[in-house]
C-alpha beads as a LAMMPS data file, in Angstrom:
LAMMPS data file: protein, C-alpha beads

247 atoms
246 bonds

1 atom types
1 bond types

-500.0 500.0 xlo xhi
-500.0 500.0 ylo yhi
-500.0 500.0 zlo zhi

Masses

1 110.0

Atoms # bond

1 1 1 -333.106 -28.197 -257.471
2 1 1 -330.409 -30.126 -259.165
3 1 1 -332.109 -33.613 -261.244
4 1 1 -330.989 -36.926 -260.499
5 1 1 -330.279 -39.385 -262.686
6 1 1 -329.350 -43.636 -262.252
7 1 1 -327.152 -45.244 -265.043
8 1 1 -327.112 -48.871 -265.446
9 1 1 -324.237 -50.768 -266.317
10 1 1 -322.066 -47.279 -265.610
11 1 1 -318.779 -49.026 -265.084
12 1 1 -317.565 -48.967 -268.392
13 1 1 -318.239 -48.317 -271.916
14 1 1 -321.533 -46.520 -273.106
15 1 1 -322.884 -46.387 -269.549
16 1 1 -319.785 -44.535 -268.032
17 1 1 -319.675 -41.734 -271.065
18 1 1 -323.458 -41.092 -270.506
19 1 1 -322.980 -41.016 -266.819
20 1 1 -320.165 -38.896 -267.127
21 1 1 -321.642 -36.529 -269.676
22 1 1 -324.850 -36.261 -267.411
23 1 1 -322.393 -35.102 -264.101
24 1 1 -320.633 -32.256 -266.736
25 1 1 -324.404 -31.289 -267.491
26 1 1 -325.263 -30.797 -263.390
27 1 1 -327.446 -34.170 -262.532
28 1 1 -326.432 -35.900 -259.161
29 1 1 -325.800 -39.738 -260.903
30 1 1 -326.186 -42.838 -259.519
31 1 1 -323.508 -44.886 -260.802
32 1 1 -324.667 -48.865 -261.193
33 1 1 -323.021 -51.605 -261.830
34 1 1 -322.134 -55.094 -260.783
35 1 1 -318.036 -54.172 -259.613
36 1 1 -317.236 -51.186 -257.221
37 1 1 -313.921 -51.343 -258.151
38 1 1 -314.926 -50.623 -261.996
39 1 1 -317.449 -48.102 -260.653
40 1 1 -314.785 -46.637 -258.511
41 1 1 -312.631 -46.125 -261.829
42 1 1 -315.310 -44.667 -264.434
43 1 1 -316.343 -42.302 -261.194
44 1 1 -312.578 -41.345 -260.884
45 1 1 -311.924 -37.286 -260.953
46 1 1 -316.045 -36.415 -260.512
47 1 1 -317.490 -34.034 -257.770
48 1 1 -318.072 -36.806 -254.847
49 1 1 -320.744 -34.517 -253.661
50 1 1 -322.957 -35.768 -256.608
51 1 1 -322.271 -38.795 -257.177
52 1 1 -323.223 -42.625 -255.869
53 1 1 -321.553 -45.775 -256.787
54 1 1 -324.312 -48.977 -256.048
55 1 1 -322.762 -52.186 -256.974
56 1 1 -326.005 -53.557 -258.767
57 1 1 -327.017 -56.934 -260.431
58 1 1 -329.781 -56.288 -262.140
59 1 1 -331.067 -59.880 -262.582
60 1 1 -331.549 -60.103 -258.914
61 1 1 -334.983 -58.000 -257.287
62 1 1 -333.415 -57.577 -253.870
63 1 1 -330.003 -55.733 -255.391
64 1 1 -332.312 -53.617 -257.783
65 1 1 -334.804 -52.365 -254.580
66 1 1 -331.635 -51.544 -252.709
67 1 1 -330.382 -49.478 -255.404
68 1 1 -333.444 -47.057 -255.756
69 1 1 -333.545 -46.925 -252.011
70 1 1 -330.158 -45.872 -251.622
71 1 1 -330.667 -43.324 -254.328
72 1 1 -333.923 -41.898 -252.960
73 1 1 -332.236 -41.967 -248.927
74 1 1 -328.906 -39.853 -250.394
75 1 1 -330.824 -37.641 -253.208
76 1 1 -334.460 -37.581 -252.408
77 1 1 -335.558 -38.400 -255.869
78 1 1 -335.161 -39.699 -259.280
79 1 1 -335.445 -37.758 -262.829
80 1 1 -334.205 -40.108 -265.092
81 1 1 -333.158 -43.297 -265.440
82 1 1 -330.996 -44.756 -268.294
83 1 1 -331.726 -48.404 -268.941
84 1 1 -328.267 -49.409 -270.189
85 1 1 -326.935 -52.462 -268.622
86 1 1 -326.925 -55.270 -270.995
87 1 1 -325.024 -58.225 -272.371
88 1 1 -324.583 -60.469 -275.355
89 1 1 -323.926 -64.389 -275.932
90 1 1 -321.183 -65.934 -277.354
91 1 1 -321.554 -65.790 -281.344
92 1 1 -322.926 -69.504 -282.206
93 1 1 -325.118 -70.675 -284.171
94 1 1 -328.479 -70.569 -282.988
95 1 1 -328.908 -74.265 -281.936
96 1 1 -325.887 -74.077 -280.098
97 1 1 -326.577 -71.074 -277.490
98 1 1 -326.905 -73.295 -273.827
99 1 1 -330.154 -72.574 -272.012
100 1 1 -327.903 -71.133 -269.306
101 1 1 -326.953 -68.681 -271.731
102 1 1 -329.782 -67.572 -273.259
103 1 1 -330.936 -67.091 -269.549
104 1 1 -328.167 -64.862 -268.503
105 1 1 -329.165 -62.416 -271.793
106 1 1 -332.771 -62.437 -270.650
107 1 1 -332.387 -62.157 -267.167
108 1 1 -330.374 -59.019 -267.761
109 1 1 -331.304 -56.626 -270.568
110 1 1 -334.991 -57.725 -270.294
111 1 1 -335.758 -59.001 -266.632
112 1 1 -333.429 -56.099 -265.434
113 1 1 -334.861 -53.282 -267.495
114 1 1 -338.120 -54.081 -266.409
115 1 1 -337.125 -54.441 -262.623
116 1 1 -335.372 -51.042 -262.554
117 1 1 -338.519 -49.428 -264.801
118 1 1 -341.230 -50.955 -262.381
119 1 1 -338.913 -49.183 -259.415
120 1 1 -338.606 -46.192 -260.900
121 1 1 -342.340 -45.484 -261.602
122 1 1 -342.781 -46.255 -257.902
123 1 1 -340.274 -43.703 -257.017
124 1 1 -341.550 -41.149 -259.784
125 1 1 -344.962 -41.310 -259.085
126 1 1 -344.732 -40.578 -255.682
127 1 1 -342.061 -37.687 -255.623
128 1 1 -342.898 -34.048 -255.789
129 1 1 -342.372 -32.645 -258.558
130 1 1 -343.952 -35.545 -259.473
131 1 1 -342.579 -37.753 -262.619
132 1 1 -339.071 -38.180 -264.568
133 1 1 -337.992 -39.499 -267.588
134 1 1 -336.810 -43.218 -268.345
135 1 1 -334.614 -44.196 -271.519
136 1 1 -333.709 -47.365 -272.389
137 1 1 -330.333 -48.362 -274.235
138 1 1 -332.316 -50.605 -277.249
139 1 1 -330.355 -51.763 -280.267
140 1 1 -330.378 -51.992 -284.024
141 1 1 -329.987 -55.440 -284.071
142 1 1 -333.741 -55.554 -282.439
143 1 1 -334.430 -54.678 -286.301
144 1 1 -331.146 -55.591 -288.322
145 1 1 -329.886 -58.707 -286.367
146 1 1 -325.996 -60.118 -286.853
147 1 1 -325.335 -63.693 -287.598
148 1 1 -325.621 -65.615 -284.522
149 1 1 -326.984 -63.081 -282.422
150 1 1 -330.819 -64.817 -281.357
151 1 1 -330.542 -64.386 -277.154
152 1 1 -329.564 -60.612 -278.318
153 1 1 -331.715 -59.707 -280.824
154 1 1 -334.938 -60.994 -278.984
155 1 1 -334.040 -59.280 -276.001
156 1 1 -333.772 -55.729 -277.762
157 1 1 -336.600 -56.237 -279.809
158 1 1 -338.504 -56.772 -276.356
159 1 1 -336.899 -53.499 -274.936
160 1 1 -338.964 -51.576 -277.898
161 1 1 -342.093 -53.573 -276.627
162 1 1 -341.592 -52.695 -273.010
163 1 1 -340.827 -48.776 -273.864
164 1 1 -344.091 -48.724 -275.775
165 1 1 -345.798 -49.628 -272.988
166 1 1 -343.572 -47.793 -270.266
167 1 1 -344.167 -44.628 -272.360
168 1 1 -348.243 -45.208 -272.564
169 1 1 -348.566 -46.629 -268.881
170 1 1 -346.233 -43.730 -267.506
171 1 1 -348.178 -41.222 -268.874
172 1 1 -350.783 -40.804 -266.267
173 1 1 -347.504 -40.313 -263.412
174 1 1 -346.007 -37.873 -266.026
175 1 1 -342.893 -40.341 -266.582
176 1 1 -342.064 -39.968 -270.056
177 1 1 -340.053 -43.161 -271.868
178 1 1 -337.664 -43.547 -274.982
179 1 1 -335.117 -45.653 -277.168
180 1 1 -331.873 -44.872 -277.792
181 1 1 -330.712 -47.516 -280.834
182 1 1 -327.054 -47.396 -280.889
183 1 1 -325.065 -48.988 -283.636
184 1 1 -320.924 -49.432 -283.630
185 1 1 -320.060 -46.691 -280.829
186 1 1 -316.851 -47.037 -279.813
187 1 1 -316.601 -49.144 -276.471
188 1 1 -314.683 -52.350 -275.683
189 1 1 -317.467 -54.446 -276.925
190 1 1 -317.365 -53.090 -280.287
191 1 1 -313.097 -53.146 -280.291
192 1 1 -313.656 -56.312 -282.336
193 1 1 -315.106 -54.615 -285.123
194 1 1 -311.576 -53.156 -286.343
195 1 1 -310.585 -56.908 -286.862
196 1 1 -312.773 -57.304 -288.683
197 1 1 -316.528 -59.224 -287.905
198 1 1 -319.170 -61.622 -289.524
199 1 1 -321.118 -60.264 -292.131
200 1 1 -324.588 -61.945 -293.286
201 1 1 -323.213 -63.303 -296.612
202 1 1 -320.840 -65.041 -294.724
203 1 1 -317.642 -62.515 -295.358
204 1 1 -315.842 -61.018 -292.822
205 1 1 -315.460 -57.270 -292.583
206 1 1 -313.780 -53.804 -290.741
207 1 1 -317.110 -51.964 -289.568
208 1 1 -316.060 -48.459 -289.080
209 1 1 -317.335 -47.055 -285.211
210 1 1 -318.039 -43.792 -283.861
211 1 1 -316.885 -41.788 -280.627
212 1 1 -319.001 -43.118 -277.888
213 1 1 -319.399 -39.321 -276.945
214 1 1 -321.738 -38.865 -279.845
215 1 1 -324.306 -41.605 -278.245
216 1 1 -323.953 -39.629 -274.772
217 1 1 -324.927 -36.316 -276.542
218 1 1 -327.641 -38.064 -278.162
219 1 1 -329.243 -39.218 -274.534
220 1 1 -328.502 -35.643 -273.144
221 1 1 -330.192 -34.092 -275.747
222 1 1 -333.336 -36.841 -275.106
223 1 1 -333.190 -36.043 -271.124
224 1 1 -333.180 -32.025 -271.613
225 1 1 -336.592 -32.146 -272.877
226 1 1 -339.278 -30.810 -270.497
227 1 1 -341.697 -33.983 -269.356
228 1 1 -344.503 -32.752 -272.152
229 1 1 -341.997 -33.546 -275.043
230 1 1 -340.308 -36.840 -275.828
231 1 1 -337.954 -38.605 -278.253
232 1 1 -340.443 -42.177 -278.529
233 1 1 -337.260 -43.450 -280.378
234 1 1 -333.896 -42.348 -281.914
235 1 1 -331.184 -44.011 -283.912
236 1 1 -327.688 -43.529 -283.764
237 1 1 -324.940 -44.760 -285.640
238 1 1 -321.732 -44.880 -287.555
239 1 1 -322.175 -43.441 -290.680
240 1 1 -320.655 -45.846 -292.832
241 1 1 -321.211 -49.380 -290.873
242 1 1 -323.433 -52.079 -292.844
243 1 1 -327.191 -51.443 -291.036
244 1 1 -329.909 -50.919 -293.860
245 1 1 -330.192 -54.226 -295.263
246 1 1 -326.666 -54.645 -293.406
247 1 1 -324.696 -53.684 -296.479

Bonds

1 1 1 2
2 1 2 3
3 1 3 4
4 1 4 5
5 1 5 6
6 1 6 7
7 1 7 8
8 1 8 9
9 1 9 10
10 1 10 11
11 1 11 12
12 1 12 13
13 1 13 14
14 1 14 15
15 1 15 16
16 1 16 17
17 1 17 18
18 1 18 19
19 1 19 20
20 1 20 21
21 1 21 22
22 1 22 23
23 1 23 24
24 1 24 25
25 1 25 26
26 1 26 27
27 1 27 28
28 1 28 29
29 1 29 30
30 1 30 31
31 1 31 32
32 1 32 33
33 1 33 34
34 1 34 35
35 1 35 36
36 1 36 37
37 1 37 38
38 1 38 39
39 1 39 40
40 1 40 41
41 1 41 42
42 1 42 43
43 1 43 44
44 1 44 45
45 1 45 46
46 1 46 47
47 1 47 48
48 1 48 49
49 1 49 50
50 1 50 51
51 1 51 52
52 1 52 53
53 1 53 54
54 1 54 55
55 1 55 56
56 1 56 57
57 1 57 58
58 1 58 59
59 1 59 60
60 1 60 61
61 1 61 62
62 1 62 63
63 1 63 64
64 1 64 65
65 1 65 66
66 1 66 67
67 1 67 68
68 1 68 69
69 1 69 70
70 1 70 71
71 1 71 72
72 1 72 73
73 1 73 74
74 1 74 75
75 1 75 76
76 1 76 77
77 1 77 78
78 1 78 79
79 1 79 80
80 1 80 81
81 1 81 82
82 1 82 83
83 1 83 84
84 1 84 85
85 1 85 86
86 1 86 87
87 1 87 88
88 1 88 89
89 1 89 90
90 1 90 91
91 1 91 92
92 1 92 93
93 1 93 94
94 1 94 95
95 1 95 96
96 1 96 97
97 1 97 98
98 1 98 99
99 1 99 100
100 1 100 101
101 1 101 102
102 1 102 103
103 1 103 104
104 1 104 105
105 1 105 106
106 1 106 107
107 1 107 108
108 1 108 109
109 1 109 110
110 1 110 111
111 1 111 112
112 1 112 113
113 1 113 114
114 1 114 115
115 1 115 116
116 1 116 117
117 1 117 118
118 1 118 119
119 1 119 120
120 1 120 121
121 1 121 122
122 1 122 123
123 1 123 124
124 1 124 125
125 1 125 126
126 1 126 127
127 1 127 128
128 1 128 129
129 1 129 130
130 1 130 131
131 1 131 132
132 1 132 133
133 1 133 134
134 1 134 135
135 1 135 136
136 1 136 137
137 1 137 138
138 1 138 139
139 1 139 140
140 1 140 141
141 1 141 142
142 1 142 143
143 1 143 144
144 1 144 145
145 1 145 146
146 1 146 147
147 1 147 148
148 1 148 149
149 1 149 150
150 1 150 151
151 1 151 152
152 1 152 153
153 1 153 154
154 1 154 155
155 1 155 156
156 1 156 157
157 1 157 158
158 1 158 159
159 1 159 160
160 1 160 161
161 1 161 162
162 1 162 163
163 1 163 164
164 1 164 165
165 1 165 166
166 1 166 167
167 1 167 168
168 1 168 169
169 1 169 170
170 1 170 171
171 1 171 172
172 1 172 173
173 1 173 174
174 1 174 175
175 1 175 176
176 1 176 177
177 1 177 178
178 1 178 179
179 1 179 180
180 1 180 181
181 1 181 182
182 1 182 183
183 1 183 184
184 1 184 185
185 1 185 186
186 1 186 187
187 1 187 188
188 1 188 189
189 1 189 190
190 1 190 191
191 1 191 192
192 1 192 193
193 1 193 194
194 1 194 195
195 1 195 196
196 1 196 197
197 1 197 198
198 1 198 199
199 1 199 200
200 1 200 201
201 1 201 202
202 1 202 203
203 1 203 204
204 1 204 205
205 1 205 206
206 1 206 207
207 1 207 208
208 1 208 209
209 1 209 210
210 1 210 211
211 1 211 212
212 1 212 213
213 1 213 214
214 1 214 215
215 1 215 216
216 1 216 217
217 1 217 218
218 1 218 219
219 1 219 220
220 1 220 221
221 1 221 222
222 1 222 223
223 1 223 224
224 1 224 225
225 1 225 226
226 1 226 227
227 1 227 228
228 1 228 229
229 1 229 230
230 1 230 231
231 1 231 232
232 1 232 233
233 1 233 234
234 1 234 235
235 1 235 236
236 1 236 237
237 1 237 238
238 1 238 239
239 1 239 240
240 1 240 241
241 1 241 242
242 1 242 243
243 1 243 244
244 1 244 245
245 1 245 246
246 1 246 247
C-alpha cells in the first residue's frame, strides 16, 4: 500500500522540494497551494498517477475541508501531512506592522496549521491502518527572532506550542507530530540574504544559505520512522549563518 502524503504551500520553495523528494521516495502527494498554475509548475515532469494539485487557502475552513476530502475521495487516506505553508510581514518596526497585517501572518501559519492538523486527525483516526504522521515547518526565529520580525516570530513560537500538544493529543489515534526548524535554506524568500540583511546590532550582513534539498532530506528522514518513533523536534541550518546568539 503506497503512503500518502499532503504538502502545504507546495508551489514553490521548501514546500515543492519536500513534495518532490516525498514523490522520488514512492508517497502519492497532495500538492497545496493557493495558485494552480504554480502548482501546475512545481508538479511539472512527476508520475500524474500519484499526484493531486488542490488550490488551497489555508486561512479559509471551507477550502481546507475540501482539500482533505479531495485527498481522501482520490487516495483513500492520509499518512502524513507537512505543515509548511506560511508567510512573513513586511520588515518594520514593531509599532508599525498594520493590524491587517499581523492578521494575514496569523491567519496563515497559525489559524491554517491548526485547520489542516484538526482535519487530519479526523481523517487519521478513522482510517485503517489507523494513524499517520504530521510535521510542521516551525522556525528558528520562534527562538532567535530577526529585527522586525514580531507577526513572524509569535506565530512560530505558537507552531512549537500547537505540536506539543498535537504530538500528546494524537497519541491515543497513533498520529505522531514534529518540528522541522529551518534556518537560511535556499528558496526565493531567503534570495535576499546574498545582499546582504539586518543584523541585531544594527549592521547589515551576507548570511550564507544551504541547498533546500538538505531540509527535504531532513523531513524524509522524520516521515520514514515507523508511528512508535518520532523526531519531537529537529533543527536545520546553514552552517555558518548568525543563529546562536545570532552572531
Amino acid at each position: 500500500m503506497k503512503k500518502v502524503a499532503i504538502v502545504t504551500g507546495a508551489g514553490t520553495g521548501i514546500g515543492k522540494s519536500v513534495a518532490t523528494a516525498l514523490v522520488d521516495e514512492g508517497y502519492c502527494v497532495v500538492f497545496a497551494g493557493r495558485r494552480l498554475e504554480v502548482l501546475e509548475r512545481a508538479a511539472k515532469g512527476q508520475p500524474k498517477a500519484r499526484v493531486l494539485l488542490v488550490p488551497t487557502n489555508v486561512q479559509d475552513l471551507d477550502s481546507v475541508n475540501a482539500l482533505f476530502a479531495r485527498t481522501k475521495k482520490r487516495f483513500g487516506r492520509l499518512d502524513l501531512l507537512f505543515n509548511n505553508a506560511g508567510m512573513g510581514a513586511p520588515a518594520v518596526p514593531l509599532e508599525d506592522v498594520t493590524f491587517e497585517q499581523w492578521k494575514q501572518v496569523v491567519d496563515t501559519n497559525l489559524t491554517g496549521a491548526f485547520l489542516c492538523t484538526q482535519a487530519a486527525f479526523r481523517l487519521m483516526k478513522e482510517q485503517k491502518p489507523r494513524g499517520g504522521r504530521i510535521i510542521n515547518n516551525g522556525s528558528i526565529s520562534a527562538t532567535a527572532p530577526r529585527p522586525n520580525s514580531a507577526p513572524y516570530t509569535a506565530t512560530k513560537h505558537a507552531i512549537t506550542g500547537l505540536t506539543k500538544a498535537t504530538s500528546l493529543d494524537g497519541r491515543k489515534y497513533d498520529i505522531a507530530c514534529g518540528q522541522i526548524d529551518i534556518g537560511n535554506a535556499a528558496t526565493e524568500m531567503t534570495e535576499r540574504m546574498t545582499q546582504g540583511v539586518p543584523q541585531a546590532d544594527g549592521r547589515i550582513a551576507i548570511e550564507p544559505r544551504m541547498d533546500v534539498r538538505c531540509v527535504a532530506d531532513a523531513v524524509l528522514m522524520m516521515a520514514r520512522l515507523p508511528l512508535d518513533a518520532n523526531v519531537q523536534s529537529l533543527t536545520i541550518l546553514a552552517t555558518k549563518m548568525p543563529f546562536v546568539g545570532r552572531g
